[in-house]
PDB file with one MODEL, atoms N, CA, C and O in Angstrom:
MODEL        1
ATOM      1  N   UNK A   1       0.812  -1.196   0.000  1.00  0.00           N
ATOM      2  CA  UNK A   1       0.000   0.000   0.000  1.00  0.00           C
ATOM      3  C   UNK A   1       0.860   1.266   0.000  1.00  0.00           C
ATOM      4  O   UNK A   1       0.413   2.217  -0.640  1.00  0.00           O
ATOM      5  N   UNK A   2       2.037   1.410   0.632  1.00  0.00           N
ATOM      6  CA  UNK A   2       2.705   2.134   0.585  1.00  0.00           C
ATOM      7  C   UNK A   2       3.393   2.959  -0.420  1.00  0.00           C
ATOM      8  O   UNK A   2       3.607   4.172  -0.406  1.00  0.00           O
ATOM      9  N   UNK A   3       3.790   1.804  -1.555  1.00  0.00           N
ATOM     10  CA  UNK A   3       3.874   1.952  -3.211  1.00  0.00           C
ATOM     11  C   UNK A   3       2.598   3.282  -3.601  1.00  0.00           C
ATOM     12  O   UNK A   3       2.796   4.387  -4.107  1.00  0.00           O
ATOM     13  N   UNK A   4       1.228   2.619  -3.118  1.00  0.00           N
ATOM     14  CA  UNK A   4       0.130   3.023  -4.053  1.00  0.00           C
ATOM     15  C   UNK A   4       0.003   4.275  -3.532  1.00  0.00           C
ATOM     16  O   UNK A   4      -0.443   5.157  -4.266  1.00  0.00           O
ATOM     17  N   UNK A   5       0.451   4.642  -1.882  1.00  0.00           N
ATOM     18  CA  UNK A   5       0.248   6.083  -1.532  1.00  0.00           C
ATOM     19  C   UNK A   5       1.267   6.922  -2.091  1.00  0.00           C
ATOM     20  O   UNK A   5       0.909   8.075  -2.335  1.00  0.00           O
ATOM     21  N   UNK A   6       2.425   6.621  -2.344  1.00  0.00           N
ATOM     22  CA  UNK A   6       3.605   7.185  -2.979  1.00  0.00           C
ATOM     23  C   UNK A   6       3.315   7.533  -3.810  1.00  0.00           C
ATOM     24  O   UNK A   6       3.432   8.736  -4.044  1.00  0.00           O
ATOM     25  N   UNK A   7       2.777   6.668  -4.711  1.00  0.00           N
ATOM     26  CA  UNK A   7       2.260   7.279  -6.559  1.00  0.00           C
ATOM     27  C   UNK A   7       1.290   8.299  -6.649  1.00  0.00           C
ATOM     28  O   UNK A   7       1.283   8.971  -7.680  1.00  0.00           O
ATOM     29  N   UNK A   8       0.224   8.613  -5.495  1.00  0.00           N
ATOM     30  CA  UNK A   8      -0.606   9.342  -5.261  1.00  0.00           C
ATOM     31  C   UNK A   8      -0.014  10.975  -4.978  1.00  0.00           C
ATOM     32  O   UNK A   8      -0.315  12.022  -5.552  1.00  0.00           O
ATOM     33  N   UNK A   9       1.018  10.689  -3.767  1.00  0.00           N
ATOM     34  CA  UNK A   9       1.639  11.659  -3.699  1.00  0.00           C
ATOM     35  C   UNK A   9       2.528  12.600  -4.921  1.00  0.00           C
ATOM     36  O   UNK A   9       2.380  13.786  -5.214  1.00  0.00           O
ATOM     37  N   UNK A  10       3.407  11.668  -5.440  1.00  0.00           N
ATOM     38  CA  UNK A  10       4.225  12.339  -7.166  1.00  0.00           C
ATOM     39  C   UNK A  10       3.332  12.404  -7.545  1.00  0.00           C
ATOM     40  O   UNK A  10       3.723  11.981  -8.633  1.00  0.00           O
ATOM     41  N   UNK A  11       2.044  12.605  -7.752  1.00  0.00           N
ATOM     42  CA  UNK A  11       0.922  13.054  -9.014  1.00  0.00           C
ATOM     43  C   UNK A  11       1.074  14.501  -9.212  1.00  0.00           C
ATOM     44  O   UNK A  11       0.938  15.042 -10.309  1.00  0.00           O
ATOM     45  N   UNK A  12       1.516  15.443  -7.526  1.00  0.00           N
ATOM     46  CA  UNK A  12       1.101  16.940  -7.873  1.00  0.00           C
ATOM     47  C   UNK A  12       0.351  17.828  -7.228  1.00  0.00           C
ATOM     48  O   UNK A  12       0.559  18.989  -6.877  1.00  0.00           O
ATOM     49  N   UNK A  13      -0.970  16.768  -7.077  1.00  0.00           N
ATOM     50  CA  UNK A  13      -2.076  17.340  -6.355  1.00  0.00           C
ATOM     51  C   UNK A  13      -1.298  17.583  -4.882  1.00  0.00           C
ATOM     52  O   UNK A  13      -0.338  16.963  -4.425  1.00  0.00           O
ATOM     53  N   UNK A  14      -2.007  18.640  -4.335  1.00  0.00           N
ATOM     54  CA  UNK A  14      -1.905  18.822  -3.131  1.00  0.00           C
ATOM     55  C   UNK A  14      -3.387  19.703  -2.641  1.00  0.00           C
ATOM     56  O   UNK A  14      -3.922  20.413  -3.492  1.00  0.00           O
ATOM     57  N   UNK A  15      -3.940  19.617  -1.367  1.00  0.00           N
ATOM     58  CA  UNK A  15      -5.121  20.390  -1.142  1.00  0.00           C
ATOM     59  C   UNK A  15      -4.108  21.616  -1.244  1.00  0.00           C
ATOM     60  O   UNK A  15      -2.895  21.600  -1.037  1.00  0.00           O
ATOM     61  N   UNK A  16      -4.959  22.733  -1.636  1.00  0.00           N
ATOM     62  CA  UNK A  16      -4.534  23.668  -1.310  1.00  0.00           C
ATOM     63  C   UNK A  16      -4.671  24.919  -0.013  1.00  0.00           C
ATOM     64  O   UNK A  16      -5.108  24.493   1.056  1.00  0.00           O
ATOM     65  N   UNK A  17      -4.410  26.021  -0.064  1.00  0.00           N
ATOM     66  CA  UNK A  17      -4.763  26.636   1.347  1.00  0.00           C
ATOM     67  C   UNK A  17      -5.651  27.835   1.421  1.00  0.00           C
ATOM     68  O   UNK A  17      -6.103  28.507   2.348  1.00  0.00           O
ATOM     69  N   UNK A  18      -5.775  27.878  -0.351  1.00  0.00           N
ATOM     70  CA  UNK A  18      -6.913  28.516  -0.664  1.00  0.00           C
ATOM     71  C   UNK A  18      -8.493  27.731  -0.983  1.00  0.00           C
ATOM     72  O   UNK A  18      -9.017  27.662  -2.095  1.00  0.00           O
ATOM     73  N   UNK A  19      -9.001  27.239   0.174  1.00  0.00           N
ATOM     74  CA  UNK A  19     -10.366  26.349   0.009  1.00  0.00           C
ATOM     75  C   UNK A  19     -11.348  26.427   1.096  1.00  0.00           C
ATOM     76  O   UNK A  19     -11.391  26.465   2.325  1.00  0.00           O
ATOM     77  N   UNK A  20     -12.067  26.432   0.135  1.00  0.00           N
ATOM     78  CA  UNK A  20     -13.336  26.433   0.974  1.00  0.00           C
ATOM     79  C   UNK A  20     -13.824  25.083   1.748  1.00  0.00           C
ATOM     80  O   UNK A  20     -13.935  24.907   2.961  1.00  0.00           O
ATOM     81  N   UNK A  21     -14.027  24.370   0.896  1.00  0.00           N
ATOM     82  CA  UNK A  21     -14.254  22.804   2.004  1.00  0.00           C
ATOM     83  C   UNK A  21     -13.189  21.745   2.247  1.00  0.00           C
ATOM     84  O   UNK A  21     -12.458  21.706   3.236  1.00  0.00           O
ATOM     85  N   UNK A  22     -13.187  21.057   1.425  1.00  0.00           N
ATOM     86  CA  UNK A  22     -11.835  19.988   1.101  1.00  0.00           C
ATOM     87  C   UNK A  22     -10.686  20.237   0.698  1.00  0.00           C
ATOM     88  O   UNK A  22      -9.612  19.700   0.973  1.00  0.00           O
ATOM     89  N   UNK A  23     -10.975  21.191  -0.063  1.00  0.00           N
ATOM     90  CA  UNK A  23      -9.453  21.652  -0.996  1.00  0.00           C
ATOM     91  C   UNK A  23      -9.138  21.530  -2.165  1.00  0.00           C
ATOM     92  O   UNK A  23      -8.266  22.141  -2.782  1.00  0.00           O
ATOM     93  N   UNK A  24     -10.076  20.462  -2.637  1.00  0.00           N
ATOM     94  CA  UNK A  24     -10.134  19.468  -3.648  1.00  0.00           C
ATOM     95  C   UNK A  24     -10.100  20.410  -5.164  1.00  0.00           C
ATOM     96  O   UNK A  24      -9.212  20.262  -6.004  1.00  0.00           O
ATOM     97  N   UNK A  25     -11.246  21.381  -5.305  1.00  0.00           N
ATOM     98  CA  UNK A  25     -11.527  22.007  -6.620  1.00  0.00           C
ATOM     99  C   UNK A  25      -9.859  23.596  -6.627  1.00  0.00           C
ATOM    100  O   UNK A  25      -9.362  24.149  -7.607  1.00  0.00           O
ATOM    101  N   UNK A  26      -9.594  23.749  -5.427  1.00  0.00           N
ATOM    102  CA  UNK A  26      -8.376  24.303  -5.448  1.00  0.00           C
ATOM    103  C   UNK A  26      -7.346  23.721  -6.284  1.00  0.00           C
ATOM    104  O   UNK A  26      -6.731  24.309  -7.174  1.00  0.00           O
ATOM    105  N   UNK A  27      -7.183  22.287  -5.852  1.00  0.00           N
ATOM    106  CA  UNK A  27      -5.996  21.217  -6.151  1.00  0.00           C
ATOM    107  C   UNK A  27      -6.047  20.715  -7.301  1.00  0.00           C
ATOM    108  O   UNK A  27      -5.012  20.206  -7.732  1.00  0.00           O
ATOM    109  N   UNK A  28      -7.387  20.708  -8.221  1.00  0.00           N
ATOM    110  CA  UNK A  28      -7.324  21.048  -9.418  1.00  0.00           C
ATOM    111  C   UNK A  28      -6.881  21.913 -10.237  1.00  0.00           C
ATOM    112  O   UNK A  28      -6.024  21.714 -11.098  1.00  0.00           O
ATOM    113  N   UNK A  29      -7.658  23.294  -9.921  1.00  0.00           N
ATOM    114  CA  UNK A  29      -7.577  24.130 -10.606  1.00  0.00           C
ATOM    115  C   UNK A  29      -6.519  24.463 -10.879  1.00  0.00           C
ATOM    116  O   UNK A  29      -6.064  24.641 -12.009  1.00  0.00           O
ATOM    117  N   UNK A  30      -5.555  24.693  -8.994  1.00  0.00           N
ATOM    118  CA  UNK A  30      -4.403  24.704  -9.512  1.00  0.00           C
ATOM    119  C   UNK A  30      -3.363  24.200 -10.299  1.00  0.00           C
ATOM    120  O   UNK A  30      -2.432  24.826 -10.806  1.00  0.00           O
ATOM    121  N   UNK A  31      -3.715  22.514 -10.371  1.00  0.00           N
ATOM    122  CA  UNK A  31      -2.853  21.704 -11.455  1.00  0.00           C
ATOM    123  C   UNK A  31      -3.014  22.150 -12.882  1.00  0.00           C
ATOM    124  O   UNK A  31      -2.049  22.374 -13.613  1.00  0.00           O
ATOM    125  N   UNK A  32      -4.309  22.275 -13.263  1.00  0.00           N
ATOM    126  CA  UNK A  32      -4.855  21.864 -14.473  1.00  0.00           C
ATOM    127  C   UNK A  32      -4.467  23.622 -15.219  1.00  0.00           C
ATOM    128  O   UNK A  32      -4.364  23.830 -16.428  1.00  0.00           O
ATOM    129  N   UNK A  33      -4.287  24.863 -13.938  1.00  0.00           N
ATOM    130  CA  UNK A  33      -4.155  26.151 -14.893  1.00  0.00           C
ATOM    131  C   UNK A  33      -5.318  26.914 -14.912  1.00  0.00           C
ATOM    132  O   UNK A  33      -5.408  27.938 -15.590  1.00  0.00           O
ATOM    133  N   UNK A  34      -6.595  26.300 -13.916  1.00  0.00           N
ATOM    134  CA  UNK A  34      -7.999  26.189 -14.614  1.00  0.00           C
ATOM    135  C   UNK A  34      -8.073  27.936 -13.428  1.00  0.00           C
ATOM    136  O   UNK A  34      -7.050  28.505 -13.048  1.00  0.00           O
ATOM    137  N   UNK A  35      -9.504  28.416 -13.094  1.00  0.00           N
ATOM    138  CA  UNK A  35     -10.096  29.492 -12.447  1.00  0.00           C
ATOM    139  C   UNK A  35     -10.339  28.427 -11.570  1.00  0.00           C
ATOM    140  O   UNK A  35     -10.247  27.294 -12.043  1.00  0.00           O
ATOM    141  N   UNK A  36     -10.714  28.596 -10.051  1.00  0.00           N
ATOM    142  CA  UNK A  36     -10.613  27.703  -8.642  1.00  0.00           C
ATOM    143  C   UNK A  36     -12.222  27.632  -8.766  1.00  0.00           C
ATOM    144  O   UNK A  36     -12.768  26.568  -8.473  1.00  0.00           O
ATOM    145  N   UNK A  37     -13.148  28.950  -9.276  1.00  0.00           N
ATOM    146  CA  UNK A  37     -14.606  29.071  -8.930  1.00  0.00           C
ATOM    147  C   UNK A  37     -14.666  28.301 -10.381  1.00  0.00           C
ATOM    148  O   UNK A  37     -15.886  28.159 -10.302  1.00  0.00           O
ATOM    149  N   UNK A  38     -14.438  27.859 -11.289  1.00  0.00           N
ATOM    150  CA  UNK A  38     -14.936  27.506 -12.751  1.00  0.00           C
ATOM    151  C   UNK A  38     -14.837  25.752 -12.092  1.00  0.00           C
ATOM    152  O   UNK A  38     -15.748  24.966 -12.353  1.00  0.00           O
ATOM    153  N   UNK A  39     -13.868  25.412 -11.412  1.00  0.00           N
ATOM    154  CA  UNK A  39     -13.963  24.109 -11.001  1.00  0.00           C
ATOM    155  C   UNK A  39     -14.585  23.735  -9.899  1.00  0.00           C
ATOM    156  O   UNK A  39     -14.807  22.537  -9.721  1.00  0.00           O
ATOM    157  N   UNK A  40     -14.965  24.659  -8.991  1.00  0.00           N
ATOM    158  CA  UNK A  40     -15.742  24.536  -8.079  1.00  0.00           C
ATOM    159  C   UNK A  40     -17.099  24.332  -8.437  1.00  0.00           C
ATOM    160  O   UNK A  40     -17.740  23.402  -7.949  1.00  0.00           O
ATOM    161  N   UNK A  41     -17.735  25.372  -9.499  1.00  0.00           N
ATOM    162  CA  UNK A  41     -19.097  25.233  -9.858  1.00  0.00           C
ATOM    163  C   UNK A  41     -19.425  23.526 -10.812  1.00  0.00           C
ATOM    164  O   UNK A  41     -20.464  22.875 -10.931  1.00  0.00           O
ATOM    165  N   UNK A  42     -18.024  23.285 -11.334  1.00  0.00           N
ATOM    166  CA  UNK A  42     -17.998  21.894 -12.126  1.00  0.00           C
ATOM    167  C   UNK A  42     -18.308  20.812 -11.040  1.00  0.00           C
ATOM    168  O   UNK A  42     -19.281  20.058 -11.058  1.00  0.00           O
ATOM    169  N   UNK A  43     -17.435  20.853 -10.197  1.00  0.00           N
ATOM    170  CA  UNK A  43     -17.971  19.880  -8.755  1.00  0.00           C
ATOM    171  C   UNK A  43     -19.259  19.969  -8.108  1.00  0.00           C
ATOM    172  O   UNK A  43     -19.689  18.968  -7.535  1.00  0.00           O
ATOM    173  N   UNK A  44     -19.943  21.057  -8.125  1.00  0.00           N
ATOM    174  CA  UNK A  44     -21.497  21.124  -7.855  1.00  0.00           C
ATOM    175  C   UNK A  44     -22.079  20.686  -8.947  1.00  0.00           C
ATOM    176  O   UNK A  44     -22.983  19.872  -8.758  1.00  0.00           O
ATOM    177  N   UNK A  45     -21.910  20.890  -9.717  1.00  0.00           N
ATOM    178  CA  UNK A  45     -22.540  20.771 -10.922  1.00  0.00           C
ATOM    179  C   UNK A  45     -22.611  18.999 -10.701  1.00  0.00           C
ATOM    180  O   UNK A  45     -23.705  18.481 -10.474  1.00  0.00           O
ATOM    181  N   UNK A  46     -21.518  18.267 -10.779  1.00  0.00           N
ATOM    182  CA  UNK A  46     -21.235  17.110 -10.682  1.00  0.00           C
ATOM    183  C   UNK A  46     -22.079  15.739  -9.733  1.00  0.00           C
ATOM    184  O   UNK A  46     -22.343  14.554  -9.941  1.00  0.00           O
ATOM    185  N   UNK A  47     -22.299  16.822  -8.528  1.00  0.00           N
ATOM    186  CA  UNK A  47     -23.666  16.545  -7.318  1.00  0.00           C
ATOM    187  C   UNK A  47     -24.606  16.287  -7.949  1.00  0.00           C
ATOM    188  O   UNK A  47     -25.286  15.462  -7.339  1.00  0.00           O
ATOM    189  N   UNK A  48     -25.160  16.645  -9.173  1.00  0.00           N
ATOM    190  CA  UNK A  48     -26.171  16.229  -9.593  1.00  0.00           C
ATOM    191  C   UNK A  48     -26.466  14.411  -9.993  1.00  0.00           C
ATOM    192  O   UNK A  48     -27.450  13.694  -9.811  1.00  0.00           O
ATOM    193  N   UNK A  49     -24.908  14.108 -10.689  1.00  0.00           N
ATOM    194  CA  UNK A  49     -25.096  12.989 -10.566  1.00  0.00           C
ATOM    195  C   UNK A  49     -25.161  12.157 -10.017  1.00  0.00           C
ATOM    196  O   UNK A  49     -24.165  12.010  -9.309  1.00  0.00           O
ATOM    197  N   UNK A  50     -26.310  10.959  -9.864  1.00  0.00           N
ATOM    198  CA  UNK A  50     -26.322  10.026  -8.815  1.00  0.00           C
ATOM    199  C   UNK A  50     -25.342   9.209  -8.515  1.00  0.00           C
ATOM    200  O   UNK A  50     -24.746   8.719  -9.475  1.00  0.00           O
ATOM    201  N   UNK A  51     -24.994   8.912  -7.429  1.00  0.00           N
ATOM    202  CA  UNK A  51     -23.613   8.587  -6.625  1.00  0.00           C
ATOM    203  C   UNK A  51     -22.291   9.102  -7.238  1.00  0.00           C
ATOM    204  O   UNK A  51     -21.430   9.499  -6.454  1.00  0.00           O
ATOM    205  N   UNK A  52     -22.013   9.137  -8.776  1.00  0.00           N
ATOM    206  CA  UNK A  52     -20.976   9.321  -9.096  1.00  0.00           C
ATOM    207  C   UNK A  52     -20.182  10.598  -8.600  1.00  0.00           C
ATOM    208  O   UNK A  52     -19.025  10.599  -8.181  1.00  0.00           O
ATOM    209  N   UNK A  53     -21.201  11.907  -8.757  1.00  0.00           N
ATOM    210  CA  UNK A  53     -20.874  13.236  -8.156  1.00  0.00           C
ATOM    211  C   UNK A  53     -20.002  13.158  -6.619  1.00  0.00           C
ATOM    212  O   UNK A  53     -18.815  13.361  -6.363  1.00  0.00           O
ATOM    213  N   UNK A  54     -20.992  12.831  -5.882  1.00  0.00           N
ATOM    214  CA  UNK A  54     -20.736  13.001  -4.837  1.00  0.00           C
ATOM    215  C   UNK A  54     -19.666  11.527  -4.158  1.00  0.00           C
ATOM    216  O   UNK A  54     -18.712  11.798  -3.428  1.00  0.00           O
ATOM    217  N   UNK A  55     -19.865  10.617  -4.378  1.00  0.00           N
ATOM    218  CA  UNK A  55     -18.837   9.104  -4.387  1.00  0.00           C
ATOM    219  C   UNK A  55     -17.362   9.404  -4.734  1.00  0.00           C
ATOM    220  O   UNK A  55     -16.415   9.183  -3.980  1.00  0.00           O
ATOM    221  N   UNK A  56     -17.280  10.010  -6.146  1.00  0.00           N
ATOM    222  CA  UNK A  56     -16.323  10.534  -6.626  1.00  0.00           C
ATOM    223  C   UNK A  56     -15.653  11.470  -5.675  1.00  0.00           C
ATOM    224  O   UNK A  56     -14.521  11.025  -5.487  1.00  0.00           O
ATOM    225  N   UNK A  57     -15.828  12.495  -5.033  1.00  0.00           N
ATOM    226  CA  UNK A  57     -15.970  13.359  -4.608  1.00  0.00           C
ATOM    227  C   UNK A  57     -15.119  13.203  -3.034  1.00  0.00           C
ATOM    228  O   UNK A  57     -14.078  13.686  -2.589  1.00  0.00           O
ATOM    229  N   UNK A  58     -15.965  12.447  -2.595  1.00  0.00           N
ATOM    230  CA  UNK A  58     -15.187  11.536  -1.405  1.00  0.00           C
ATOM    231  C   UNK A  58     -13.813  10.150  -1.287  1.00  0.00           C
ATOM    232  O   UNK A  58     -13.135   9.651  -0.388  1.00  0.00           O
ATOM    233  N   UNK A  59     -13.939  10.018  -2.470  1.00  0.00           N
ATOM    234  CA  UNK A  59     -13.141   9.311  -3.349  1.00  0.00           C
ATOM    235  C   UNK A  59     -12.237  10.311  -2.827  1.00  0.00           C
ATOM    236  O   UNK A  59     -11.786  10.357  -1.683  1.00  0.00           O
ATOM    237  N   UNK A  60     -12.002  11.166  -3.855  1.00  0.00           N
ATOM    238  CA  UNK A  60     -10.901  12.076  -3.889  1.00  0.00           C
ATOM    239  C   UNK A  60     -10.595  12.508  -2.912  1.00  0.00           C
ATOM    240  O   UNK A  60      -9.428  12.595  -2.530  1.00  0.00           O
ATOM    241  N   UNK A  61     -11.605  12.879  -2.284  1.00  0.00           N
ATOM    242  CA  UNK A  61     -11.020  13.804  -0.248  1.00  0.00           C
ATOM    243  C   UNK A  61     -10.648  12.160  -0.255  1.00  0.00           C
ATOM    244  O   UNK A  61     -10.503  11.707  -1.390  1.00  0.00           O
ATOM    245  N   UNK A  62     -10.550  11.631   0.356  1.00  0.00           N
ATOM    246  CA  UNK A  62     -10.147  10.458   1.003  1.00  0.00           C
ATOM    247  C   UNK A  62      -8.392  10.314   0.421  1.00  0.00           C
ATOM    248  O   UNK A  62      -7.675  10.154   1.409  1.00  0.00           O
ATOM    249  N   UNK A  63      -7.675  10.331  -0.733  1.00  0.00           N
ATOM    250  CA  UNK A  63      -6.821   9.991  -1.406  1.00  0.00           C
ATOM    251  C   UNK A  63      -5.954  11.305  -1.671  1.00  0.00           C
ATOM    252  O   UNK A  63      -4.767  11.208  -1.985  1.00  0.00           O
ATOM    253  N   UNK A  64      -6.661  12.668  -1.518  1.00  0.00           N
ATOM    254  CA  UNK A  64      -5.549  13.718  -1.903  1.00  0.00           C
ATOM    255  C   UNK A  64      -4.958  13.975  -0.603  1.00  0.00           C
ATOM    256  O   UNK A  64      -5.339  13.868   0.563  1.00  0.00           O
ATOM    257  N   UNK A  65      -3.485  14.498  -1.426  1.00  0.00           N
ATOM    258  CA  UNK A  65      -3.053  14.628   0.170  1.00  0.00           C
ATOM    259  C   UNK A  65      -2.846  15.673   0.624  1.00  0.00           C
ATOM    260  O   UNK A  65      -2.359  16.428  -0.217  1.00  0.00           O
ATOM    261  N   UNK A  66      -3.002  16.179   1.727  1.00  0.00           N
ATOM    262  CA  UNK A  66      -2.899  17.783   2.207  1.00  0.00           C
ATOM    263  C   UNK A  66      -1.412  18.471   2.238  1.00  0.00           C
ATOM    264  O   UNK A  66      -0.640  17.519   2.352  1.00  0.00           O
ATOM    265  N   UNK A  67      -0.815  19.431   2.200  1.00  0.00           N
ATOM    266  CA  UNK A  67       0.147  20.282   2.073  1.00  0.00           C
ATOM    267  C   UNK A  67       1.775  19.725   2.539  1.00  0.00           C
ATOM    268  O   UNK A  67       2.875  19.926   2.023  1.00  0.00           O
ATOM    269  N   UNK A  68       1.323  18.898   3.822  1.00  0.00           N
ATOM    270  CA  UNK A  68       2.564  18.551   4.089  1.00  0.00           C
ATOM    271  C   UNK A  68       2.552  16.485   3.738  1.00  0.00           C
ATOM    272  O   UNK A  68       3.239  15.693   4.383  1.00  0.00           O
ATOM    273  N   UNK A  69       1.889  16.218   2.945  1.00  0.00           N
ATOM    274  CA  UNK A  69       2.377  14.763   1.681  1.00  0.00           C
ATOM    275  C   UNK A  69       1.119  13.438   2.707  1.00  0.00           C
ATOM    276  O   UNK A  69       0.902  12.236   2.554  1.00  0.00           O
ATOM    277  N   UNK A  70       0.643  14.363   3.582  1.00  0.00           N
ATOM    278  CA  UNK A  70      -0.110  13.140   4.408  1.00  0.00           C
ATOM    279  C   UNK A  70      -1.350  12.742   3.829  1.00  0.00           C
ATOM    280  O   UNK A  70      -1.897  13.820   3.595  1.00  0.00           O
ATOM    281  N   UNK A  71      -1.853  12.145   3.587  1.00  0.00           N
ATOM    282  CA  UNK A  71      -3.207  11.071   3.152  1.00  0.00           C
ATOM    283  C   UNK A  71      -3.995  10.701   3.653  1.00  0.00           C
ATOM    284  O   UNK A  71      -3.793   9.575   4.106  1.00  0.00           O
ATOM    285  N   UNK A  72      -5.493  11.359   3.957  1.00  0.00           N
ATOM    286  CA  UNK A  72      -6.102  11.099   5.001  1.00  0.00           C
ATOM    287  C   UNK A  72      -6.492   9.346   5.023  1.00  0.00           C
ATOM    288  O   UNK A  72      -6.767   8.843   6.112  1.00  0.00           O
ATOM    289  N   UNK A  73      -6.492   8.495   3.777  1.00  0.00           N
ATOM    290  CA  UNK A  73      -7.166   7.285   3.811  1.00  0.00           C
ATOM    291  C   UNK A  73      -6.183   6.736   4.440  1.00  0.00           C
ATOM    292  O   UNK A  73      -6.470   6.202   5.512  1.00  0.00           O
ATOM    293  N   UNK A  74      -4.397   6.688   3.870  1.00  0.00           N
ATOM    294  CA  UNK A  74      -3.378   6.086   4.247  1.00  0.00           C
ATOM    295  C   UNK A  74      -2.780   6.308   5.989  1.00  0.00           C
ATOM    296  O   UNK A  74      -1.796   5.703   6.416  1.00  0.00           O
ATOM    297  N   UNK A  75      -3.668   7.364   6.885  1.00  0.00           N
ATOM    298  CA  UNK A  75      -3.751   7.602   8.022  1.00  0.00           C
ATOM    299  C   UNK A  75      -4.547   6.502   8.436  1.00  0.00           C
ATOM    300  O   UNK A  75      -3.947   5.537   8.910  1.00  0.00           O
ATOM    301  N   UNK A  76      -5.841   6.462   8.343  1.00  0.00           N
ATOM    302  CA  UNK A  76      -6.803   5.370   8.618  1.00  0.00           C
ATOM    303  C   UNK A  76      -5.989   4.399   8.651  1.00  0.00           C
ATOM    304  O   UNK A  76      -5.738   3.804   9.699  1.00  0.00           O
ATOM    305  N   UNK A  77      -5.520   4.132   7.637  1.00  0.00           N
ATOM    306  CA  UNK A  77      -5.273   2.476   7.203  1.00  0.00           C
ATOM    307  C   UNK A  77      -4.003   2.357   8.420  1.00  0.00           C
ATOM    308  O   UNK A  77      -3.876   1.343   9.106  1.00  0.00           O
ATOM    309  N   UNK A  78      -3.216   3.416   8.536  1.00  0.00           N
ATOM    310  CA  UNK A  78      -2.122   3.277   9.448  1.00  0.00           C
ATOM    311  C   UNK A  78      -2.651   3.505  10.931  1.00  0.00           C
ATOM    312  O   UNK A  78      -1.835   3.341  11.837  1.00  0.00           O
ATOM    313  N   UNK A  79      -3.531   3.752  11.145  1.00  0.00           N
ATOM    314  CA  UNK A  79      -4.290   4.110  12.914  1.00  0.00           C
ATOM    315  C   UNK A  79      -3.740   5.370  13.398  1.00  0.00           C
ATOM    316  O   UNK A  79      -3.484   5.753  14.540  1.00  0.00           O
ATOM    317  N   UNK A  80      -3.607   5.973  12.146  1.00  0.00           N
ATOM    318  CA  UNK A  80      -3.037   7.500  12.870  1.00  0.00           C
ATOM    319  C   UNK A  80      -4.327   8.442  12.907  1.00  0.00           C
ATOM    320  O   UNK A  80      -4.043   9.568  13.315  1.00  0.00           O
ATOM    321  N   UNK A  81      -5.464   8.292  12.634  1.00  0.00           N
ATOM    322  CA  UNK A  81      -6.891   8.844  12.866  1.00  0.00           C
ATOM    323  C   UNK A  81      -7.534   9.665  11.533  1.00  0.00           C
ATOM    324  O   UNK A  81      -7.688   9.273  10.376  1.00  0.00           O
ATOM    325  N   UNK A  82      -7.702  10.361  11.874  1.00  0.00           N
ATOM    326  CA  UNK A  82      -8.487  11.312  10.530  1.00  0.00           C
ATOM    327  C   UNK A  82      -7.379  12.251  10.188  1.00  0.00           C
ATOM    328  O   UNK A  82      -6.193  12.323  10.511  1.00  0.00           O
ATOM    329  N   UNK A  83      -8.271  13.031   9.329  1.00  0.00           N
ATOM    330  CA  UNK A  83      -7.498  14.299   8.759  1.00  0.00           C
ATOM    331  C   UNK A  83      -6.925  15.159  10.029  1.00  0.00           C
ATOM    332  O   UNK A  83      -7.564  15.179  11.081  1.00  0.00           O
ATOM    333  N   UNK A  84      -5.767  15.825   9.892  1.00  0.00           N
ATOM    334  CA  UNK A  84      -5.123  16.933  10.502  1.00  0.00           C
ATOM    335  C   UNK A  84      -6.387  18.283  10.757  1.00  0.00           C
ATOM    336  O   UNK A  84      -6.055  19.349  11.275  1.00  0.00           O
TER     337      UNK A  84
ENDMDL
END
């Protein structure tokens, strides 16, 4: 598992510290180059779909990792508790 959190980490993403909930449409935007509110409204927008929107969504909070390389799922899995 350790492998699979590593690869997660070199992807890029990081939450960022400009966010409103998760971090998540920050950690895009910022990768991708995109506006933070143009990907934010895409992620609401996305809620509409059944489970995928929102599944997805938690998916991702669960797997991105916050600023300093930590992983909230790979915490769990290690018994170090929730998010920071």
């Amino acid at each position: 598992m350790e492998r699979f959190f590593n690869i997660i980490r070199s992807s890029g993403f990081r939450r960022g510290p400009d966010r409103l909930l998760a971090g998540l449409a920050g950690s895009i935007a910022h990768r991708l180059g995109v506006n933070v509110w143009l990907v934010r409204l895409l992620v609401l927008i996305s809620f509409l779909l059944p489970v995928i929107g929102l599944g997805l969504y938690l998916l991702l909070w669960a797997l991105t990792p916050w600023q300093d390389g930590s992983i909230p799922l790979e915490r769990v899995l290690n018994g170090q508790g929730g998010p920071q």
